[in-house]
C-alpha positions as CSV (number, residue, x, y, z in Angstrom):
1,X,116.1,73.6,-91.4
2,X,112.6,73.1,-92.4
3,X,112.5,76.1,-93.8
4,X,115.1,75.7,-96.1
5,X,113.7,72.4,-97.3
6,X,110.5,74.0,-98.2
7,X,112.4,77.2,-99.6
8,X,114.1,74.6,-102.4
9,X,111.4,72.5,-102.8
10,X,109.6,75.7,-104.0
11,X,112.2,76.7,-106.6
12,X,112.5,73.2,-107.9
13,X,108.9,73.6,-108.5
14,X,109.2,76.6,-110.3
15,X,111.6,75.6,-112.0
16,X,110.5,72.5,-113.6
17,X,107.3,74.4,-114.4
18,X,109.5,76.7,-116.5
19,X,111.8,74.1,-117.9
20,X,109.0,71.8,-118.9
21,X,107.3,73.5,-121.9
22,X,111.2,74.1,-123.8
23,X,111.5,70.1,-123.7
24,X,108.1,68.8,-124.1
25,X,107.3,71.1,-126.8
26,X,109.1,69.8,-129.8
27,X,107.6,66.0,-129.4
28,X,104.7,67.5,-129.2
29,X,104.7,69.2,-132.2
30,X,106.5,66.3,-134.0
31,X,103.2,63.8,-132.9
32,X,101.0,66.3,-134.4
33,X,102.7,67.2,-137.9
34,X,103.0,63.6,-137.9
35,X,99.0,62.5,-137.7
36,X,98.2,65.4,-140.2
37,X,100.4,63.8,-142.7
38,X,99.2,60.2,-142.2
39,X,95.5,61.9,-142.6
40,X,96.5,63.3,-145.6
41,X,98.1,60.1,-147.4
42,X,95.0,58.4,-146.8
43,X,92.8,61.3,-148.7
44,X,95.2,60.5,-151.5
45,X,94.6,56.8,-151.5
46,X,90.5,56.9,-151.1
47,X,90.8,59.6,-154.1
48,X,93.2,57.2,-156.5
49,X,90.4,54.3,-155.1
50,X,87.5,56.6,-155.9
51,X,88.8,57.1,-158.9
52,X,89.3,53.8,-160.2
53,X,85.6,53.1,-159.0
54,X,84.1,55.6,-161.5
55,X,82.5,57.6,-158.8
56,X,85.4,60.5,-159.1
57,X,86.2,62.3,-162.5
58,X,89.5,62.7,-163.6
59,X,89.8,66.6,-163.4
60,X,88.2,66.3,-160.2
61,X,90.4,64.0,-158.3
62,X,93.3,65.9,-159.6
63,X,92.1,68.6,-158.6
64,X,91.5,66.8,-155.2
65,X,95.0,65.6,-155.0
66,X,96.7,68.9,-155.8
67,X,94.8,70.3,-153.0
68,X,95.8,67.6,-150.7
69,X,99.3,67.8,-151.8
70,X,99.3,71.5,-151.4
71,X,98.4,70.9,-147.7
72,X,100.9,68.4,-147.2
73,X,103.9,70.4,-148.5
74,X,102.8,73.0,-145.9
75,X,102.7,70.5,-143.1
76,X,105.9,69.0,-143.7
77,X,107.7,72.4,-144.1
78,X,106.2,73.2,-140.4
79,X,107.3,70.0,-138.8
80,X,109.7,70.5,-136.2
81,X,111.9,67.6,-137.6
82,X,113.1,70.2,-140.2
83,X,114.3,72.1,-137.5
84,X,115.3,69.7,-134.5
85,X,118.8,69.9,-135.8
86,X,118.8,73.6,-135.6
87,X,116.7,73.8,-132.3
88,X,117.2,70.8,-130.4
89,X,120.5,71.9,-129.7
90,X,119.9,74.6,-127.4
91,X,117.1,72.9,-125.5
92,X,119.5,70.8,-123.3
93,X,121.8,74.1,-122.3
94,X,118.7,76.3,-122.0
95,X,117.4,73.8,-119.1
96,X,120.9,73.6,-117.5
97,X,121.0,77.7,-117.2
98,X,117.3,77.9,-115.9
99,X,117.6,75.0,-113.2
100,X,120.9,77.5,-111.9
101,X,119.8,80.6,-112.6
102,X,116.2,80.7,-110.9
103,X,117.7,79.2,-107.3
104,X,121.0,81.1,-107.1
105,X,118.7,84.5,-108.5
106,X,116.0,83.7,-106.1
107,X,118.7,83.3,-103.1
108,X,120.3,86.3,-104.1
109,X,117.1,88.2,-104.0
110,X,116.1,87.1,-100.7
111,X,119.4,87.6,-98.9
112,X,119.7,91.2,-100.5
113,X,115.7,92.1,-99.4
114,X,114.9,89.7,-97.4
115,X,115.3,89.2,-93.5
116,X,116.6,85.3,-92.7
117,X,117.7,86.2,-89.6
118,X,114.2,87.6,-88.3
119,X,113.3,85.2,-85.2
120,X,109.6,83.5,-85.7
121,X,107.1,85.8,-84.4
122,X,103.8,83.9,-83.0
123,X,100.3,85.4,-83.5
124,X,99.5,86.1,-80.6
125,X,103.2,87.9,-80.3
126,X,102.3,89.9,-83.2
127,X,98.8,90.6,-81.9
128,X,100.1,92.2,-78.5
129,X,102.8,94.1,-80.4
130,X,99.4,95.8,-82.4
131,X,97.6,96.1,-78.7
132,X,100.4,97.9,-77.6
133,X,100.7,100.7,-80.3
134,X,97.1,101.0,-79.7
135,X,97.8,103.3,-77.5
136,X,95.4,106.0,-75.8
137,X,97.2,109.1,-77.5
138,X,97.3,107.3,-80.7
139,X,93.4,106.6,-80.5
140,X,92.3,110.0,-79.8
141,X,94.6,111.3,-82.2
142,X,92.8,109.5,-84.7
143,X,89.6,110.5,-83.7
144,X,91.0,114.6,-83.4
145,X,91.7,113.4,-87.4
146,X,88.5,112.1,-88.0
147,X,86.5,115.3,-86.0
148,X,88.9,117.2,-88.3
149,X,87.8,116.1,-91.1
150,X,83.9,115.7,-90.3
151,X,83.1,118.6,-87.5
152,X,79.4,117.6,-87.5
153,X,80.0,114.5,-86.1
154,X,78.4,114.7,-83.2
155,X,79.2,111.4,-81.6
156,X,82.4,112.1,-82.2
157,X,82.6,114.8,-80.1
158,X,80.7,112.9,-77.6
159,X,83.0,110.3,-77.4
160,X,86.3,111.9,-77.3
161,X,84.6,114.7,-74.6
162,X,85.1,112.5,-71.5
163,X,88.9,111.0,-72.8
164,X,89.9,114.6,-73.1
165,X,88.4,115.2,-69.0
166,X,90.2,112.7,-68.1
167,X,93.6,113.3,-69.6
168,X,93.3,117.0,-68.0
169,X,92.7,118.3,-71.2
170,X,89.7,120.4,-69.5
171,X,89.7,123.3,-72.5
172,X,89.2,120.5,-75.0
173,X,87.2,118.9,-73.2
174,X,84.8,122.1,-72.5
175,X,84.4,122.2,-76.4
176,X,83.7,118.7,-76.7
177,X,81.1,118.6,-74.6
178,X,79.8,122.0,-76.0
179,X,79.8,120.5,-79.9
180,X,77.9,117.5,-78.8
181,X,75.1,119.6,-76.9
182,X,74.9,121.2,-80.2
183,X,75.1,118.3,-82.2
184,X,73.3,115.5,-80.6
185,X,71.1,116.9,-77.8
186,X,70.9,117.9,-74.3
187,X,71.3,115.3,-71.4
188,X,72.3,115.0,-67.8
189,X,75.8,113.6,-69.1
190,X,76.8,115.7,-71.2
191,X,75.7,119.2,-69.2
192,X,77.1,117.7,-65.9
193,X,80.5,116.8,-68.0
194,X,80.4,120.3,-69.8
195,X,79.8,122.2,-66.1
196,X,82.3,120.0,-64.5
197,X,85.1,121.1,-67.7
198,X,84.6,124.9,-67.1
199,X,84.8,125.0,-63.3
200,X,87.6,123.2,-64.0
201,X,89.3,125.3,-66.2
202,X,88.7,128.1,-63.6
203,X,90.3,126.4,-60.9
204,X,87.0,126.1,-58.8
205,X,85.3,128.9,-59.7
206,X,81.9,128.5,-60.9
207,X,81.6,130.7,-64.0
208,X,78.1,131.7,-66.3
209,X,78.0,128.8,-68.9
210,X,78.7,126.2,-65.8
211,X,76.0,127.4,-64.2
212,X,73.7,127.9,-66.8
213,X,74.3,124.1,-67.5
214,X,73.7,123.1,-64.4
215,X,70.2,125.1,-64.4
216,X,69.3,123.3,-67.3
217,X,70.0,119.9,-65.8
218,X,67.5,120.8,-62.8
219,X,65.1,121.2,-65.5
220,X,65.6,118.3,-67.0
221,X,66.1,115.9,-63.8
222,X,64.2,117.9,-61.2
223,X,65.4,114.9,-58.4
224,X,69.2,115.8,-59.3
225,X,71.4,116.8,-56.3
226,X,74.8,117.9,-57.7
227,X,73.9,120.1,-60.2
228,X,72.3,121.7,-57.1
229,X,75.3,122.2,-54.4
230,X,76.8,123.4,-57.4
231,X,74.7,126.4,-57.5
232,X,75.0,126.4,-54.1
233,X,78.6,127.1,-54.1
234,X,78.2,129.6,-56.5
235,X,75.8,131.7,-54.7
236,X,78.1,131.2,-51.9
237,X,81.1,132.1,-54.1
238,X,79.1,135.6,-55.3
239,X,79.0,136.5,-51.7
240,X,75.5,135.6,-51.5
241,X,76.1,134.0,-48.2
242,X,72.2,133.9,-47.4
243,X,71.0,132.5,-50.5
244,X,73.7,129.4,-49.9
245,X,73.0,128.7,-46.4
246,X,68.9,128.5,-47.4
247,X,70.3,125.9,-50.1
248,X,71.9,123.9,-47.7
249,X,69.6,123.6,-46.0
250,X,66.9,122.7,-48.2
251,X,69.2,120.2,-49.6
252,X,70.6,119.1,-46.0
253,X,66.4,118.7,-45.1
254,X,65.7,116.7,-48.3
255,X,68.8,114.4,-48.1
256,X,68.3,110.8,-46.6
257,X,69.6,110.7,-43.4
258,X,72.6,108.3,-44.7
259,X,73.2,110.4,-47.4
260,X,77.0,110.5,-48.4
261,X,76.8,113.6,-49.2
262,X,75.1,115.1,-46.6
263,X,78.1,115.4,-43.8
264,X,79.9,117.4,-46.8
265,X,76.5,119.9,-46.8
266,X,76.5,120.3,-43.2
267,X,80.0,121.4,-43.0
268,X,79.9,124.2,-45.2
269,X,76.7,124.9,-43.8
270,X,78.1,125.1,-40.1
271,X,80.6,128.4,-42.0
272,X,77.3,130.2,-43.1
273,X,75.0,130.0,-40.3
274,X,76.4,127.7,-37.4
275,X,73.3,128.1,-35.6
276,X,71.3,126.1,-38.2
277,X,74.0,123.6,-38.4
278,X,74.1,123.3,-35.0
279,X,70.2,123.0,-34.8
280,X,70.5,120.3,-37.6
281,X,73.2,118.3,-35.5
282,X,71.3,118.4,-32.1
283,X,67.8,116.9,-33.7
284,X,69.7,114.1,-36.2
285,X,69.6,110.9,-34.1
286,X,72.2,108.5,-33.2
287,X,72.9,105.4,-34.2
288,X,73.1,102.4,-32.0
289,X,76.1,100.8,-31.5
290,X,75.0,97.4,-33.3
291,X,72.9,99.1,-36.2
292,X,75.2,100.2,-39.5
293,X,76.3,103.9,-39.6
294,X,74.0,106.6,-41.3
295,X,77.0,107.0,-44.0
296,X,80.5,105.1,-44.8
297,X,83.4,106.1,-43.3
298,X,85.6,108.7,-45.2
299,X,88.8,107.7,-45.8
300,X,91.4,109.6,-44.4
301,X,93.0,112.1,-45.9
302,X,90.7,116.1,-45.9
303,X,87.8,116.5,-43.3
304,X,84.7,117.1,-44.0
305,X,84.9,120.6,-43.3
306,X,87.8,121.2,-46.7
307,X,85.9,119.0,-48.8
308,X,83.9,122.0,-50.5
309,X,87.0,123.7,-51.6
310,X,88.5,120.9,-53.0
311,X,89.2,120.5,-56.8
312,X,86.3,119.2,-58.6
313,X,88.0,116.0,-59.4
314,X,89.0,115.5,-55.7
315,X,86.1,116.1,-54.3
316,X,84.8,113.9,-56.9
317,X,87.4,111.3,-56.0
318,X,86.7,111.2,-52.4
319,X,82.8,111.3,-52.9
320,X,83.3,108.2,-55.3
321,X,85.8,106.2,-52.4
322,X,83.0,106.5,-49.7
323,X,80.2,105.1,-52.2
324,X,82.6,102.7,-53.0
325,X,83.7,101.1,-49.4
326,X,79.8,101.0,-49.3
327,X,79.7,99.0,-52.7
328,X,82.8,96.8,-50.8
329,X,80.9,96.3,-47.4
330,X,77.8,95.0,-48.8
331,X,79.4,92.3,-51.2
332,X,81.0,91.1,-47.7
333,X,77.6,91.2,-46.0
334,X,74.4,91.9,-48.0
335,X,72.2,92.1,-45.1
336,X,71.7,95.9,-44.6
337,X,68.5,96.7,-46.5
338,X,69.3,100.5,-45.3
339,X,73.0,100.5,-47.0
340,X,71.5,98.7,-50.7
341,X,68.9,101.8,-50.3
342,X,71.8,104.4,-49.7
343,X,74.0,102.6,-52.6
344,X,71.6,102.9,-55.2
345,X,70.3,106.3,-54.3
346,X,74.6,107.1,-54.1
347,X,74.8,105.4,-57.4
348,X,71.4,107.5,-59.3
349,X,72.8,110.9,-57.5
350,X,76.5,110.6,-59.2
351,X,75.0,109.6,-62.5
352,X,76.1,106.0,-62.2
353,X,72.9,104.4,-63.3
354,X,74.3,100.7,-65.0
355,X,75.6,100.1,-61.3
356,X,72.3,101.6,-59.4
357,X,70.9,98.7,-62.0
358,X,73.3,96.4,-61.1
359,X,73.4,97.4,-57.1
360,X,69.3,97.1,-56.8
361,X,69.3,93.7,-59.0
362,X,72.4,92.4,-56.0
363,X,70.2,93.7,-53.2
364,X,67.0,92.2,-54.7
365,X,69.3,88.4,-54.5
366,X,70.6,89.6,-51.1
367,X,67.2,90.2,-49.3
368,X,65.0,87.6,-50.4
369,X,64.5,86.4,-47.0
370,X,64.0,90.6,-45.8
371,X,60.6,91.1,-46.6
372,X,60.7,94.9,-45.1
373,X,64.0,95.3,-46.5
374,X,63.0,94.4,-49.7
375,X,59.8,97.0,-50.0
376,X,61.9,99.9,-49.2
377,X,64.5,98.9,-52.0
378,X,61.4,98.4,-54.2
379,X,60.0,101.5,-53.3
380,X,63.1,103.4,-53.9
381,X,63.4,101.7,-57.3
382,X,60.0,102.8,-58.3
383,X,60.8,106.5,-57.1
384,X,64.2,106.5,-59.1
385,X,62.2,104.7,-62.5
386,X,64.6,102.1,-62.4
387,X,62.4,99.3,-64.0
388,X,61.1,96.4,-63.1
């Protein structure tokens, strides 16, 4: 109802602006034709008084007066009076057919264009209809546009590299990552993300450009760990069984003894050479009942033994759950000094630096009162160049 209300106040509005002019006009005019004339009829009576004086000469003041009366002939032949009769007639009618025509017109053009029936629609109504056709295949396919249109972008590429991995687009993704090396540089990300695309794409399989990019990753982070059981595995996966099993256990030697990752190493290990593994096993101590376990527990599901053969993104997957019920067990109890060092080390290894930020900034609030615990998560810190 209040719509409608505000609907004919409007057209009245318009209406009367429209109609006004047609009746206010011709008064108007009237007032002014009238003041010109009454200026003029006194010019004539200060020239007849001039006159009279002396100070006017004859020829001049008629002259004077037939200018004056020239202009008032003009004045009076434009006054509106000489046409009221003719105009004023269709003032009244013309103001009757605007005040109906402009409502029932605009009424009839809303009805026939319009939508009254259309419920109200709230802002923020209207705002999660918008959020909603955001949606992820709609955003990259406005990037795809974009990169279409500028195929040097390189942050483009670098953006959209990682939403393509992760919709299992791993071809597109592969190029992705390969335009933004080109583009914008060389980093861990971005090799790691282009070696992780290819293998992949071949189901596993390690193939040249993977592990080219994951040399070039050791080059540029010497202290990196997955580029290097990924070349591993493919030394393994050429039949180069030796080669592998002295990665292992270089790798299995260097790792922390509460390592995540570590288990996963010694199982493939145990295929090459079980004697090694075996040797490794029988020197690795035990923990106590009441101390905290060298690693988390993995969740159930493959062994440790299948975990090398996974896919990449399930071995991925189940590497990321174990760091996480770390992550989970120290925000219950912050106490272990030995599981903040594993996290954050877990954290740097996987390329997760924000949370090995986050996880050493938590343990520093967590072990105040831990002087020895807090020097070895200080230490590490220092080792991993994680700032003050």
């Amino acid at each position: 109802m209040v719509f409608w209300i505000l609907v004919a106040a409007l057209v009245a509005g318009v209406t009367l602006a429209i109609i006004r002019p047609l009746m206010r006009a011709p008064a108007e005019a009237a007032a002014t034709a009238d003041a010109d004339i009454a200026v003029y009829k006194d010019q004539l009576k200060e020239i007849a008084a001039d006159e009279a004086r002396g100070t006017l000469a004859a020829g001049e003041a008629e002259s004077a007066r037939t200018e004056i009366a020239r202009r008032l002939l003009r004045v009076a032949q434009e006054s509106p009076d000489s046409r009221s009769r003719d105009t004023g007639r269709f003032v009244l009618p013309v103001s009757l057919v605007m005040s109906i025509a402009v409502p029932v017109v605009s009424l009839g053009l809303y009805l026939a264009y319009g939508a009254p029936g259309m419920p109200a629609q709230p802002l923020a109504e209207r705002l999660a209809e918008v959020n909603d056709a955001s949606k992820p295949n709609d955003l990259v396919a406005k990037v795809e546009e974009r990169l279409r249109q500028r195929p040097d972008d390189g942050t483009g590429w670098d953006v959209i590299a990682p939403v393509y991995y992760a919709m299992g687009r791993y071809a597109d993704a592969a190029t992705a990552y390969q335009n933004a090396l080109r583009l914008v540089g060389e980093d861990v990300r971005r090799l790691q993300g282009f070696a992780n695309s290819r293998i992949r794409m071949e189901n596993g399989v390690i193939p040249d450009d993977a592990r080219k990019a994951l040399e070039r990753i050791i080059v540029i982070s010497p202290q990196a760990i997955e580029p290097r059981i990924w070349l591993a595995l493919s030394k393994e996966q050429d039949g180069r069984m030796g080669d592998a099993a002295a990665d292992y256990k270089d790798l299995i030697a260097k790792a922390p003894a509460d390592a995540p990752w570590r288990p996963v190493l010694l199982e493939r290990l145990a295929k090459l050479d079980p004697a090694a593994a075996a040797a490794i096993n029988k020197d690795q101590p035990v923990a106590s009942n009441d101390a905290p376990a060298a690693a988390p527990a993995a969740p159930s599901g493959p062994d440790a033994s299948a975990i090398m053969s996974m896919k990449p993104e399930e071995r991925q997957a189940f590497i990321t759950r174990m760091v996480d019920g770390l992550a989970a067990r120290l925000k219950a109890d912050g106490s272990d000094a030995a599981g903040w060092v594993k996290l954050i080390r877990a954290y740097e290894v996987l390329g997760r630096r924000d949370d090995a930020v986050k996880a050493l900034s938590d343990a520093r609030a967590n072990l105040k009162g831990n002087q020895q615990g807090l020097a070895q998560v200080e230490d590490l810190a220092h080792q991993l160049g994680l700032g003050s």
